[in-house]
C-alpha positions in Angstrom: -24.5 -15.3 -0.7 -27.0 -15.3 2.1 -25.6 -18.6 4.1 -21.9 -17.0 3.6 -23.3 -13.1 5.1 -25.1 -15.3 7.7 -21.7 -17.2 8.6 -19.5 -13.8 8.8 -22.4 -12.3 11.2 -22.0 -15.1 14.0 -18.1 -15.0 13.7 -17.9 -11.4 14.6 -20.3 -12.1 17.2 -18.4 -14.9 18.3 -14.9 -12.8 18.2 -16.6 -9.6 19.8 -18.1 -11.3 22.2 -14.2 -11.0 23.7 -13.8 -7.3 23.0 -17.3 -5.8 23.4 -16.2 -2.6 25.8 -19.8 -3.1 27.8 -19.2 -6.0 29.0 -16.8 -5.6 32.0 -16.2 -7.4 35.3 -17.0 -5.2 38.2 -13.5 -4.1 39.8 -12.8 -1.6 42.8 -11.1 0.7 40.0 -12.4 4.2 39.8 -13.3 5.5 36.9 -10.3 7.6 34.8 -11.0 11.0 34.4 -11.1 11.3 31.2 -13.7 10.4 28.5 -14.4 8.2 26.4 -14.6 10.1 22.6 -18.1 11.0 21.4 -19.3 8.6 18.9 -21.9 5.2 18.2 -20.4 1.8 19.3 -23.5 0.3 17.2 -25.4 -2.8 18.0 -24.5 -5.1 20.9 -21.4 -7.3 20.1 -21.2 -6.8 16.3 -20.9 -3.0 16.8 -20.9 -0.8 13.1 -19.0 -3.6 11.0 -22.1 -4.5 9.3 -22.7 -0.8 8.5 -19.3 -0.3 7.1 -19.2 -3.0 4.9 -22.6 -2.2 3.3 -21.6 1.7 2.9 -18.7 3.2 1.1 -16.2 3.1 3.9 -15.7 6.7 2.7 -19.0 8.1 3.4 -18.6 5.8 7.2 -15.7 8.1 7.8 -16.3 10.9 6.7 -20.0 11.1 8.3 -18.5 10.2 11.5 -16.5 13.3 11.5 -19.1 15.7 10.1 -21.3 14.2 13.9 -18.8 13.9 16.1 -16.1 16.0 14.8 -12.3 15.2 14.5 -12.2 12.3 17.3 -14.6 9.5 17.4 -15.2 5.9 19.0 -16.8 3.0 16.8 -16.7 -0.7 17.3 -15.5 -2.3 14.0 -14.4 -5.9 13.2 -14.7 -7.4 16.8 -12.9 -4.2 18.2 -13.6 -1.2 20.0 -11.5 1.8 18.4 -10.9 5.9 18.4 -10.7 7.1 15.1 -8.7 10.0 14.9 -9.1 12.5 11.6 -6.5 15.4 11.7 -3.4 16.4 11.0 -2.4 16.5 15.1 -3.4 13.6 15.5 -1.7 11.5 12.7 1.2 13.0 14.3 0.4 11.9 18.1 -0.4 8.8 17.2 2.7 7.8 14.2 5.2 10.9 15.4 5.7 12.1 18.4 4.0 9.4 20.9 4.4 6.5 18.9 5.4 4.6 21.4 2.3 4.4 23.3 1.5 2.6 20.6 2.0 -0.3 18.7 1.3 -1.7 14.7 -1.4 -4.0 14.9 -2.8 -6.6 12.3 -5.7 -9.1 12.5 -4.3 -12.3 13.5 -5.4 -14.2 10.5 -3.6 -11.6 8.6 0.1 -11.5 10.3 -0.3 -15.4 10.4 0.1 -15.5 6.3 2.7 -12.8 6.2 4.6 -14.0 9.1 5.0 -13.0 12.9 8.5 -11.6 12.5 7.6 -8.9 9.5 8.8 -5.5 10.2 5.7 -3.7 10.7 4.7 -6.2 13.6 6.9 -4.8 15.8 8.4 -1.6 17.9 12.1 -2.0 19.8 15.0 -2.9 19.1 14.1 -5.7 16.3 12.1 -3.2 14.1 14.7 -0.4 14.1 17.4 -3.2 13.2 15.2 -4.1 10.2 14.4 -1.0 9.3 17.8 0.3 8.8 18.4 -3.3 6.2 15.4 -2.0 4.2 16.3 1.4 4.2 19.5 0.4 2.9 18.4 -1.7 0.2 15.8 1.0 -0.8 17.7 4.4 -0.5 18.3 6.6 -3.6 22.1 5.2 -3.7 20.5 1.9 -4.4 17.6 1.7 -6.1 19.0 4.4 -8.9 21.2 1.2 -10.4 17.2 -0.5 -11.0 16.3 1.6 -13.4 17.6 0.1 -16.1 16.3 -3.7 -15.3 12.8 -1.7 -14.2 12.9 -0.1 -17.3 13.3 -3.6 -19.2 10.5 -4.8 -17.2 7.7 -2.3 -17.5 8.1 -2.5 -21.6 8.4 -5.5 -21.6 5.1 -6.1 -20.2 3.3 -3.6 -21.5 4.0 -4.6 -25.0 2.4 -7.7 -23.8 -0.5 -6.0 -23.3 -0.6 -4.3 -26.8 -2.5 -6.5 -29.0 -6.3 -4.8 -28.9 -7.4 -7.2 -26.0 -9.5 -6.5 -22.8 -7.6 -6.5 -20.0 -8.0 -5.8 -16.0 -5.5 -2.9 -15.8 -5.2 -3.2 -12.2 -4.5 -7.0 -12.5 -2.0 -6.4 -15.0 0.0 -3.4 -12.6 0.4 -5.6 -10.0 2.3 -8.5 -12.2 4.6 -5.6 -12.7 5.0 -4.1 -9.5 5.3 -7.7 -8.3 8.3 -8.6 -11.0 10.0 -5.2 -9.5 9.5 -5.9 -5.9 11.1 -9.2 -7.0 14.6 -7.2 -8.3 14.7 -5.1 -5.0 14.5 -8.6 -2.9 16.7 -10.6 -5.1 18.5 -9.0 -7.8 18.3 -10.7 -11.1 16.1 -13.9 -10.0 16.1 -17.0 -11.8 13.5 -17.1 -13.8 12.1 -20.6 -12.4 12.2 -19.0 -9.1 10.4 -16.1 -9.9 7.7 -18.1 -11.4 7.4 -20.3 -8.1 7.7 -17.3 -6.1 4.4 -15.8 -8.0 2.5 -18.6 -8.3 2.8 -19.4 -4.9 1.9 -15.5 -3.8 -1.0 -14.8 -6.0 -2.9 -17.6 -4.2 -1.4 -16.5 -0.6 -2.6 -12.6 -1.5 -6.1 -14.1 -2.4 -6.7 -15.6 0.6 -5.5 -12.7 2.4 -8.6 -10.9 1.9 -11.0 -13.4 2.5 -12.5 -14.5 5.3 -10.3 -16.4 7.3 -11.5 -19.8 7.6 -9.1 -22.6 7.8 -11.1 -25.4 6.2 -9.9 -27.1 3.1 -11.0 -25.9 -0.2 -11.4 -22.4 1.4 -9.4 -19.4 0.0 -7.6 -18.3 3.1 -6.6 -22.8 3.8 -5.2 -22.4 0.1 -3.1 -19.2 1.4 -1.8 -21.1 4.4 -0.3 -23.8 2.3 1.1 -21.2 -0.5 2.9 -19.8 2.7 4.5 -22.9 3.5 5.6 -23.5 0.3 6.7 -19.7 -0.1 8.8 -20.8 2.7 10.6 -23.6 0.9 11.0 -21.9 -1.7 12.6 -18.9 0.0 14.9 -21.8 1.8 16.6 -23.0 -1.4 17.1 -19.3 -2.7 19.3 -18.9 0.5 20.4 -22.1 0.4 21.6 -21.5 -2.9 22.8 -18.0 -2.1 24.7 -19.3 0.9 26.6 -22.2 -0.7 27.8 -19.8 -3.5 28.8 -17.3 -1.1 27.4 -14.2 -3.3 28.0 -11.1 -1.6 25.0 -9.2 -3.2 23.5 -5.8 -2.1 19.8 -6.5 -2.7 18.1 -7.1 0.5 18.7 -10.7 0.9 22.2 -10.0 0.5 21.7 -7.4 3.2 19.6 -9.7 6.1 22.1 -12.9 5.4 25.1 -10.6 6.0 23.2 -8.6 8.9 24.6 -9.2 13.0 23.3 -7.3 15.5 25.8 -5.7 18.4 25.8 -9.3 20.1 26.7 -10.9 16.8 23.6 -12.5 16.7 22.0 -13.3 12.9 18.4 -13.4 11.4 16.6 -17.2 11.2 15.3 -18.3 8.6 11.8 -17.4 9.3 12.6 -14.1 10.2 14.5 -13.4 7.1 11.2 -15.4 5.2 8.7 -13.1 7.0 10.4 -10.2 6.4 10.9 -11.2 2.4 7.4 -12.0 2.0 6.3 -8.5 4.3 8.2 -6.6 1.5 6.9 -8.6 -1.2 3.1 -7.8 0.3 3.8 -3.6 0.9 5.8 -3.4 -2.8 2.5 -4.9 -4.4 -1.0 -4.0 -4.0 -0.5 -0.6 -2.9 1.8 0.7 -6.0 -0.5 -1.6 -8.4 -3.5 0.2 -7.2 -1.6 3.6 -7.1 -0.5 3.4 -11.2 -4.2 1.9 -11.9 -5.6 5.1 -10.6 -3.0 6.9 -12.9 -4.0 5.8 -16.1 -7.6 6.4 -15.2 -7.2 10.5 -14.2 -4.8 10.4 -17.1 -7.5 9.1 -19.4 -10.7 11.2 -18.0 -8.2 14.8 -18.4 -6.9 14.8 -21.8 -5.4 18.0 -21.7 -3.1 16.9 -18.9 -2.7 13.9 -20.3 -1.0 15.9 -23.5 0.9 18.2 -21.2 2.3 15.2 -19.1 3.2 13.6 -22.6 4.9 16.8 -23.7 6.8 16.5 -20.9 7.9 13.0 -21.4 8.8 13.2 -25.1 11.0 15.6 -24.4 13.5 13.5 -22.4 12.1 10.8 -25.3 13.9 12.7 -27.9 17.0 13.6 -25.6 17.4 10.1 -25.2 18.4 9.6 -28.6 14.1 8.6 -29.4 13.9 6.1 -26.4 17.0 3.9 -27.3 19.2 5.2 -24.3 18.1 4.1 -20.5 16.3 7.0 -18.4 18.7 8.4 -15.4 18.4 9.0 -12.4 18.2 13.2 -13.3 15.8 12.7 -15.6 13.6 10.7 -12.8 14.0 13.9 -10.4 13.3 16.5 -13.2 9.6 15.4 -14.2 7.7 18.0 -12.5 4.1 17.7 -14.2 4.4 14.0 -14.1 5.7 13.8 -10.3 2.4 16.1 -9.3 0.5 14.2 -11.0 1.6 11.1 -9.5 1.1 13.3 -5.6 -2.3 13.8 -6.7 -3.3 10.4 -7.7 -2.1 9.5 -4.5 -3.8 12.6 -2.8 -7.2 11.7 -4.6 -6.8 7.8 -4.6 -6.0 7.7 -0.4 -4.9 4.2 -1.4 -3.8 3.5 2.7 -6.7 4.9 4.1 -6.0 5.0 7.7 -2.8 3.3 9.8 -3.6 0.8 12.1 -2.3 1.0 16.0 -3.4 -0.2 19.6 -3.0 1.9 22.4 -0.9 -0.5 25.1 -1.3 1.4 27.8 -4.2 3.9 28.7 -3.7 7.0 27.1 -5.2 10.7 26.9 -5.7 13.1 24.1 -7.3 16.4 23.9 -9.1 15.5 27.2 -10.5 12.4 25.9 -9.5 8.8 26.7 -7.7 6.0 24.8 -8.2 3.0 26.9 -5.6 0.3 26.3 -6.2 -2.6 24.0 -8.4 -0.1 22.2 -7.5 0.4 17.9 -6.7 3.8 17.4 -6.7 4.8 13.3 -5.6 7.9 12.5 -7.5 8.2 9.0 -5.6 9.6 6.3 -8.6 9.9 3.4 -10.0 12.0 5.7 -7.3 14.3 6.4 -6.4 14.0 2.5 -10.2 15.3 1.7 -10.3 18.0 4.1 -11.7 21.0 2.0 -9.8 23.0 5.0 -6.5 21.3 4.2 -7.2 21.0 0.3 -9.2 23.5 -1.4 -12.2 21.8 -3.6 -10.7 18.4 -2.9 -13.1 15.6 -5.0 -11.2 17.8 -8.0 -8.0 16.0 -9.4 -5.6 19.1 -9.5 -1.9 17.8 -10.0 -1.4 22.1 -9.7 -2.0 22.0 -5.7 1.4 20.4 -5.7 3.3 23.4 -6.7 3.2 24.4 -3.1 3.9 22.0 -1.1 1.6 20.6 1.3 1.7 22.0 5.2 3.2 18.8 6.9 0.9 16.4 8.4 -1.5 17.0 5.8 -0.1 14.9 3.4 0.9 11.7 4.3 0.0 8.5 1.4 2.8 6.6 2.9 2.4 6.7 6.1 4.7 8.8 9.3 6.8 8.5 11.4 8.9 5.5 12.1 6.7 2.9 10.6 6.5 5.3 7.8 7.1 2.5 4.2 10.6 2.6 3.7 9.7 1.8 -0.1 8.2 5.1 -0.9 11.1 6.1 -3.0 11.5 2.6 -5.3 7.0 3.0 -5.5 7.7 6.6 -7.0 10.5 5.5 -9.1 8.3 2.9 -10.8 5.1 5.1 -11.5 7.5 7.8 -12.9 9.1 4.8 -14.8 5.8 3.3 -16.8 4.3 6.9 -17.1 7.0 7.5 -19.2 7.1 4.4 -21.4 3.4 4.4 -21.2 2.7 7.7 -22.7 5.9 7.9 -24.9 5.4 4.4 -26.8 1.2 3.6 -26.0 -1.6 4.5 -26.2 -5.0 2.9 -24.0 -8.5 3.6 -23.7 -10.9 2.5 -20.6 -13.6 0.3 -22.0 -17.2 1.0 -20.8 -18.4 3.3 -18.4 -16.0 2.7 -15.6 -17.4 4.7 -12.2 -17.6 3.9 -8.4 -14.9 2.3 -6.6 -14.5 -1.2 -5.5 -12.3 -2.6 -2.5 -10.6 -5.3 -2.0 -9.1 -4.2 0.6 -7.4 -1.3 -1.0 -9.7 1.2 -3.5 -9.3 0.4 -7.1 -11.9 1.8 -9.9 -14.6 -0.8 -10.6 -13.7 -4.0 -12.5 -10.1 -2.7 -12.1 -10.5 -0.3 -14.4 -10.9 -2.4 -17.8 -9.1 -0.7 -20.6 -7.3 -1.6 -24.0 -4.0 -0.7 -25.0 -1.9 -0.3 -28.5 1.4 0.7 -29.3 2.2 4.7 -30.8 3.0 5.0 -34.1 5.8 6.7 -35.5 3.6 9.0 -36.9 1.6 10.2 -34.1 5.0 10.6 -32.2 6.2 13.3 -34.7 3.5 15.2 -33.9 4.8 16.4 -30.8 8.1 17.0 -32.0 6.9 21.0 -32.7 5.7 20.9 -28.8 9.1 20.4 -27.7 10.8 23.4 -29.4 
């Protein structure tokens, strides 16, 4: 453990040594201005990263602001960056002067998910992708999933009924992987779909680790799951091409897509972008529904009322044998708060991740280019100003809605996820299945929060579930009358 903090020490030495904002060539260029945010760039070349990995990245943030207020520089990960923590902001930065700057990822990172993904880019190529996504994700579109979504989420969690153990957060993301699957593909074959996650669980591994391309290393093993994610993703279109299918999904919709020139996507592009999807549609809803089931379980009275709520489109669907619809999705009102609140609480996207590209100012302070700029969304999410008492799961602050700016889990602006809707459909989805035909109990003391990169309760969240009995079900019936 020692040898392994020792080695990540000297790389971001090494890698800062590039980006370290002190160390400048003289030049006959006057000084801007503006000025530089208040805030600590930390120790020479490494900066704070040391500091916010051995803190809850929380507290980092959040004692930042409560210094230096609601604009700050720090020097994190071999890069010098303004951290930005209102509402304003957020909407400078994603909204209205967005292009001043541009989505940024770690290198090691875009290399796995592939240079041409949508949220690398600005122009032209992103709004052309943008508009295929949206497409395959609008209401219109992914109302005719609900059935095969349905199918899926009971499907595994009666696989998970039989009194055993199991990592709950684990267990989410095998399902919001199987539906991100359906959005791509459609009705996958189910040797494909087995490749296909195989070959991304050991990719998504190695995407959080430290990226060290030496064999026998997690983020080597990644690299080579990517290539063979690629062949894979060849044959499917292959095969797609050869039987000329004219499917909707979103593979239909990139094979079929020309641009005004008539030009097509590549190959890689159309892999990239498959695999970009694959990457936003998984970790993020997994982590959201993992922190469901937990406020669910720790707030037993809501838990009853959400299932109230639930059992009454239950019985109106003939006692669960008829499919949900799409009405019944948009008329959940205790269970949709409770899902904005999860999300509200949970913060699962922390902050958005940009880089000024040229030199800009804000609120009299400068934003030099090259320089990260995060507009931090916990922190705006767990502004007692903005949310009153916010550590305090309330699913009731939701039936106001929020002043805009101030709530933002998926992002603004044009790089805003295009999936929101299909990650909303789900979670309203498996609460309902969950609560209407199971029941589950966390095992242990489960407390703290864990990251990896995205927050998830400790252990991911541990817990056992059963199926309801008929019995148990009747007692509600008197609730819904």
């Amino acid at each position: 453990m020692e040898i392994a903090f020792v080695l990540v020490y000297i790389c971001l030495f090494l890698s800062s040594l590039l980006s370290y904002p002190f160390i400048k060539k003289k030049t006959g260029v006057s000084k801007p201005r503006a000025k530089l945010p208040p805030g600590s760039m930390g120790w020479p070349y490494v900066g704070e990263t040391l500091q916010l990995y051995s803190h809850d990245p929380n507290v980092f943030f959040a004692a930042k602001q409560i210094r230096y207020g609601e604009i700050f520089k720090t020097h994190i990960l071999g890069c010098p960056c303004v951290m930005l923590a209102s509402p304003e902001a957020a909407r400078f930065v994603l909204v209205t002067h967005d292009h001043l700057f541009k989505p940024t990822y770690p290198k090691s990172k875009e290399r796995l998910i592939g240079p041409s993904a949508l949220f690398f880019h600005q122009g032209e190529y992103h709004y052309h992708l943008r508009k295929l996504v949206q497409g395959s994700l609008s209401p219109d579109t992914i109302r005719k999933l609900i059935p095969d979504i349905e199918s899926m989420t009971i499907s595994a969690l009666e696989s998970l009924a039989d009194s055993r153990i199991i990592n709950t957060f684990q267990e989410m993301k095998k399902i919001s992987f199987q539906v991100g699957i359906l959005s791509v593909f459609g009705l996958l074959d189910s040797n494909y779909r087995e490749k296909l996650n195989e070959n991304y669980h050991i990719m998504d591994k190695g995407y959080n680790s430290f990226p060290t391309n030496i064999p026998g290393t997690a983020y080597h093993k990644a690299l080579l799951a990517r290539k063979r994610l690629d062949q894979i993703l060849g044959e499917i279109i292959c095969e797609r091409k050869e039987k000329r299918l004219l499917e909707k999904d979103l593979l239909g919709r990139f094979l079929n897509f020309k641009d005004e020139n008539g030009q097509t996507l590549s190959e890689d592009q159309i892999s990239d972008n498959i695999i970009g999807v694959l990457f936003a549609a998984q970790d993020t809803t997994a982590t959201a529904l993992t922190w469901i089931l937990k406020y669910l379980h720790d707030h037993h009275k809501l838990l009853e009322a959400v299932k109230a709520e639930q059992m009454a489109i239950y019985e109106a669907n003939n006692g669960g044998k008829n499919s949900l619809t799409w009405a019944q999705t948009r008329n959940m009102p205790l269970t949709y708060r409770v899902v904005l609140e999860s999300l509200r609480m949970a913060s699962i996207i922390s902050f958005a991740y940009r880089e000024a590209i040229i030199d800009v100012e804000y609120k009299g302070y400068l934003i030099p280019k090259g320089w990260k700029v995060m507009p931090l969304f916990r922190n705006i999410h767990h502004n007692p100003e903005i949310f009153t008492d916010p550590h305090i799961f309330d699913p009731s602050r939701f039936e106001v809605s929020p002043k805009p700016n101030t709530f933002i889990p998926f992002g603004n602006g044009v790089h805003a996820c295009p999936g929101n809707e299909l990650a909303k459909l789900e979670m309203l989805i498996l609460i309902h299945h969950l609560v209407t035909k199971f029941r589950w109990e966390v095992v242990g003391t489960v407390e703290g929060v864990q990251y990896g990169p995205f927050p998830v309760p400790q252990q991911g969240l541990p817990a056992r579930f059963w199926q309801e009995s008929t019995t148990l079900k009747q007692d509600y019936l008197p609730l819904l009358h």
